[in-house]
MARPA-56200 format. One record per residue (C-alpha): residue number from 1; z, x, y; residue in one letter. Coordinates in steps of 0.5 Angstrom, whole numbers. Example, Ala and Ser with C-alpha at 12.3 -4.5 7.8 and 13.67 -1.06 7.14 Angstrom:
<pts>
nr:1 | Z:16 | X:25 | Y:-9 | rest:A
nr:2 | Z:14 | X:27 | Y:-2 | rest:S
</pts>
This chain:
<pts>
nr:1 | Z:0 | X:0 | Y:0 | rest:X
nr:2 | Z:-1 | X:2 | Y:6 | rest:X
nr:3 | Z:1 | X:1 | Y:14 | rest:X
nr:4 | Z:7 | X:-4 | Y:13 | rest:X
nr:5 | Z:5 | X:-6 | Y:7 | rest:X
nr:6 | Z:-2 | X:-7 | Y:8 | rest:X
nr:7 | Z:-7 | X:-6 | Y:2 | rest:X
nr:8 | Z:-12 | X:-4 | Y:7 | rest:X
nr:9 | Z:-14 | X:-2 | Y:13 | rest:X
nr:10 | Z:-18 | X:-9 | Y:14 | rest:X
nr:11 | Z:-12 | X:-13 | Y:11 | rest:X
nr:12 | Z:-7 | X:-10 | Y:17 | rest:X
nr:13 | Z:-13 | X:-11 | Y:22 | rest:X
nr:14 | Z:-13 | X:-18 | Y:20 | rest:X
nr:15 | Z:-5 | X:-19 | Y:20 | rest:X
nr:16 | Z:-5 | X:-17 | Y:27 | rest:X
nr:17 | Z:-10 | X:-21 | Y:29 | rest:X
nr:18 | Z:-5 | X:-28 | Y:26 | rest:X
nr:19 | Z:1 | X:-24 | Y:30 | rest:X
nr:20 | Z:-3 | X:-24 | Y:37 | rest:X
nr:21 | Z:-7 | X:-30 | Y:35 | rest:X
nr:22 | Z:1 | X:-33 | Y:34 | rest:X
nr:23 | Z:4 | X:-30 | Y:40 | rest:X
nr:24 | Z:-2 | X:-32 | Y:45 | rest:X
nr:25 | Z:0 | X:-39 | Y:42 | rest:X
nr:26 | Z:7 | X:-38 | Y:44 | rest:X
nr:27 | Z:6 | X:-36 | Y:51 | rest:X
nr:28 | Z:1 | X:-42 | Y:52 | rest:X
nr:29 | Z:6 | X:-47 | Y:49 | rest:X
nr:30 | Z:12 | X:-43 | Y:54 | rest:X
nr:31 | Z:7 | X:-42 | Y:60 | rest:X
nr:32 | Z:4 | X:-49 | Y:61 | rest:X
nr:33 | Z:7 | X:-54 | Y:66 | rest:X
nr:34 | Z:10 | X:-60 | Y:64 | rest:X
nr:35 | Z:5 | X:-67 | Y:63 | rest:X
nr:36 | Z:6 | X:-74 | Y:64 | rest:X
nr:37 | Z:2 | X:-76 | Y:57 | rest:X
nr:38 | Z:8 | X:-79 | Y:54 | rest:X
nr:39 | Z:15 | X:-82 | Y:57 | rest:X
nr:40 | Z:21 | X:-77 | Y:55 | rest:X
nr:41 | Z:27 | X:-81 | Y:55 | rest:X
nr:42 | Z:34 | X:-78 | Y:55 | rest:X
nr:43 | Z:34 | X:-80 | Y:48 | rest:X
nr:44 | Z:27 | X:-77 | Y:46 | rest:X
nr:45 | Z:29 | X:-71 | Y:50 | rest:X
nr:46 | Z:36 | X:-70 | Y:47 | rest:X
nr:47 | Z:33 | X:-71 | Y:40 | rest:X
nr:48 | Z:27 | X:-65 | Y:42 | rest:X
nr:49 | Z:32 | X:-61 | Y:44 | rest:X
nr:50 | Z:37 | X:-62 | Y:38 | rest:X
nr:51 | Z:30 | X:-60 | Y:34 | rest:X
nr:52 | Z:29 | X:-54 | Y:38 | rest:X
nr:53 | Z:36 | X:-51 | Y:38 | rest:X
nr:54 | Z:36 | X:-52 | Y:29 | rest:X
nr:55 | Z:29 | X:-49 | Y:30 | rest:X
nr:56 | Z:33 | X:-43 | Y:34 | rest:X
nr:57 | Z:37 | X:-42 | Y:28 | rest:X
nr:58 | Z:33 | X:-44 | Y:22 | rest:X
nr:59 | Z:29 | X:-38 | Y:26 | rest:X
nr:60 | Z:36 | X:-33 | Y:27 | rest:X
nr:61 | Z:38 | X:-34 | Y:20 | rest:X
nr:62 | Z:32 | X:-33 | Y:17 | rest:X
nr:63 | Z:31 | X:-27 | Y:20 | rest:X
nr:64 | Z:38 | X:-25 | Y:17 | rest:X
nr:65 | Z:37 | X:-26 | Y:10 | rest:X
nr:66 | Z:30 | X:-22 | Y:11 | rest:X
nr:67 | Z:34 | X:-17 | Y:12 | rest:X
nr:68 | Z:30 | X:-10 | Y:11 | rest:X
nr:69 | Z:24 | X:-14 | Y:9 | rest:X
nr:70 | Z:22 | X:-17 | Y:15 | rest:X
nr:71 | Z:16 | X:-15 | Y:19 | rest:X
nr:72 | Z:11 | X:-18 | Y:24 | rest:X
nr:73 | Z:7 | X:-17 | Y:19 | rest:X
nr:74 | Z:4 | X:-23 | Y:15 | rest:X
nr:75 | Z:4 | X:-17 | Y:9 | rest:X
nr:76 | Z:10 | X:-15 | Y:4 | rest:X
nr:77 | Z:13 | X:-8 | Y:6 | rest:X
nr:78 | Z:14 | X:-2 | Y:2 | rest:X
nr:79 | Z:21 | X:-3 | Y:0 | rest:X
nr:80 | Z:22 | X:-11 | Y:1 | rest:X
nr:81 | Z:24 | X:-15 | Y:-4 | rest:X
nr:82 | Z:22 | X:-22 | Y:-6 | rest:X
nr:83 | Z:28 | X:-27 | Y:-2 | rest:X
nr:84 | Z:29 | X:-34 | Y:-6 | rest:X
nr:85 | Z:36 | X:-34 | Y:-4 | rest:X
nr:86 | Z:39 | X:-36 | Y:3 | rest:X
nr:87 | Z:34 | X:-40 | Y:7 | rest:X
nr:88 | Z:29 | X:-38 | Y:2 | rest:X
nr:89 | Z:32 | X:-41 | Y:-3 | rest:X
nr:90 | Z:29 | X:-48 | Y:1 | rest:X
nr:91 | Z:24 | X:-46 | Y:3 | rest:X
nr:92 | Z:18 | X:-41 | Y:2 | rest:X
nr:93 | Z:17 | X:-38 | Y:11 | rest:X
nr:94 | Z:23 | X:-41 | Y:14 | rest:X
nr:95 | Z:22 | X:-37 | Y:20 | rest:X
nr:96 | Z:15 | X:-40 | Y:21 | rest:X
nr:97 | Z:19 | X:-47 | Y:20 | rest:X
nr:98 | Z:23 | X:-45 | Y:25 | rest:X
nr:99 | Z:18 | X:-42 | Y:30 | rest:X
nr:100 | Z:15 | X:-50 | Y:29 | rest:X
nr:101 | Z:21 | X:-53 | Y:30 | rest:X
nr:102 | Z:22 | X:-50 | Y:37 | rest:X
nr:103 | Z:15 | X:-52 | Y:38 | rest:X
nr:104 | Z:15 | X:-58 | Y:36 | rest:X
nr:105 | Z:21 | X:-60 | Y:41 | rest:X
nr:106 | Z:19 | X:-56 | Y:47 | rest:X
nr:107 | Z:12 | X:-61 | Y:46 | rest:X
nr:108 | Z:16 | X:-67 | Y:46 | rest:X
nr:109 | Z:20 | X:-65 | Y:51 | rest:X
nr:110 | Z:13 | X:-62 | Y:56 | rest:X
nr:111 | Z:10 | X:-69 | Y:56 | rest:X
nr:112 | Z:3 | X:-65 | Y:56 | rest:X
nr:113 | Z:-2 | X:-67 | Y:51 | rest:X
nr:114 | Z:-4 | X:-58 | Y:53 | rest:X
nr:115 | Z:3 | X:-56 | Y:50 | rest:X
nr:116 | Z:2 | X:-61 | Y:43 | rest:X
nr:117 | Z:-5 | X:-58 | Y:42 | rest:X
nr:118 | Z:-3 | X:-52 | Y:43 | rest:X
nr:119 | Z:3 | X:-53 | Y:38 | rest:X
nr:120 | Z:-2 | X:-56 | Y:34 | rest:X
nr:121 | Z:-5 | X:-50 | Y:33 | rest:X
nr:122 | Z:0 | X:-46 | Y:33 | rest:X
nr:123 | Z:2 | X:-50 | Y:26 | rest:X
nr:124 | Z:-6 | X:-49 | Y:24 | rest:X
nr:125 | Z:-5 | X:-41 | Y:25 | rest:X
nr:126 | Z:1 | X:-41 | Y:21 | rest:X
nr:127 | Z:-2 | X:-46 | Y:15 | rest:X
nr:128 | Z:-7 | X:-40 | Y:14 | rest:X
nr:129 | Z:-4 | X:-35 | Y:15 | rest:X
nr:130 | Z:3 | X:-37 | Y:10 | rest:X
nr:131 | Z:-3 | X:-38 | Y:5 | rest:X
nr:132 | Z:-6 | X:-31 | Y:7 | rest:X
nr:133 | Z:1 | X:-29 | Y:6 | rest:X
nr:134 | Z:1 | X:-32 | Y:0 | rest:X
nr:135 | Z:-4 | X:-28 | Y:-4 | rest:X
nr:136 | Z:-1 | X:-22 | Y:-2 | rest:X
nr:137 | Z:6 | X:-23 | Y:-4 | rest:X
nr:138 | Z:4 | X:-26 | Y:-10 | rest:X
nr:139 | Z:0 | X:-20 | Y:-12 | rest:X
nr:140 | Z:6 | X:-15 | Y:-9 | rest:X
nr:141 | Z:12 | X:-20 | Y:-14 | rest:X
nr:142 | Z:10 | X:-23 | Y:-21 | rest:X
nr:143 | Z:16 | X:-28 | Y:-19 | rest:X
nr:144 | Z:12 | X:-31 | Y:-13 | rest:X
nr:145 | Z:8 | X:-36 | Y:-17 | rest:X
nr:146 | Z:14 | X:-39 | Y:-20 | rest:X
nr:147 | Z:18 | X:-39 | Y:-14 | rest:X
nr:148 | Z:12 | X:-42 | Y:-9 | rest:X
nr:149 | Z:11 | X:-47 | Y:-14 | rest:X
nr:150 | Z:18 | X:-50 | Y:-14 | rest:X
nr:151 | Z:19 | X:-48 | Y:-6 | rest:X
nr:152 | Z:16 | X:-52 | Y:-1 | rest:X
nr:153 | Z:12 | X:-48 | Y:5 | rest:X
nr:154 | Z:15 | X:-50 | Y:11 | rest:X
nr:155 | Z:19 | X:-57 | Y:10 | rest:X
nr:156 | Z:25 | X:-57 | Y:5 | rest:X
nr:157 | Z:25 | X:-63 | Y:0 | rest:X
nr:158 | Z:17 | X:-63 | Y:1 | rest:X
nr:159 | Z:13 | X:-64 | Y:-5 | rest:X
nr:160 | Z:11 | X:-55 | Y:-7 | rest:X
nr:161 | Z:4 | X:-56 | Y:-9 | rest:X
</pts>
């Protein structure tokens, strides 16, 4: 393996071009000013803001039980190791769930059509990029097959396959 856990120099190229591509949607979905698309009642804009601090924390202890085998990178790192427990234990990228999460509420709470398509998109990139993720890791642990086929991607409770 090479650079972080890349195979090749094409495989890094691509998995930095889904962590700017990621990035870029971030900022737009931080950046772009609030809309008046939708009414935000209190009520709306408290539950938007529960669901972006349970973001906040799914995303904080997901990176915790990742330990020293989290990287930017959507690649597996040399001396990383397969985590099924903590929050892997319900969920195959909960940090991706959580940085969903944040984006989910900041577009119910933004009232800008801008700021759901973005989050949209942001959904998108991290559907394709787990998938391609996926065939790295599987390649990388044995395990990965039986887990992902009883671990939901990114909502728990959801059906795995």
């Amino acid at each position: 393996m090479g650079l972080l856990g890349a195979d090749s120099p094409r495989d890094t190229a691509i998995a930095w071009l889904f962590v700017i591509a990621q990035f870029a949607l971030l900022v737009v979905i931080v950046m772009l000013p609030p809309g008046d698309a939708w009414p935000v009642p209190g009520w709306l804009d408290r539950a938007a803001l529960a669901i972006e601090v349970i973001g906040a924390g799914v995303l904080a202890i997901a990176m915790v039980n990742l330990g020293r085998s989290h990287t930017p990178l959507p690649t597996p790192i040399e001396h990383g190791q397969l985590k099924t427990n903590g929050l892997y234990r319900w969920v195959r990228h909960p940090i991706y769930s959580g940085i969903i999460a944040l984006a989910v509420g900041l577009s119910i709470r933004s009232a800008s059509v801008a700021v759901a398509a973005a989050s949209l998109g942001l959904i998108v990139e991290f559907m394709a990029k787990a998938r391609w993720e996926e065939t790295h890791l599987r390649r990388r642990y044995p395990a990965y097959g039986d887990y992902a086929a009883r671990t939901p991607r990114f909502v728990p409770f959801w059906p795995a396959r």
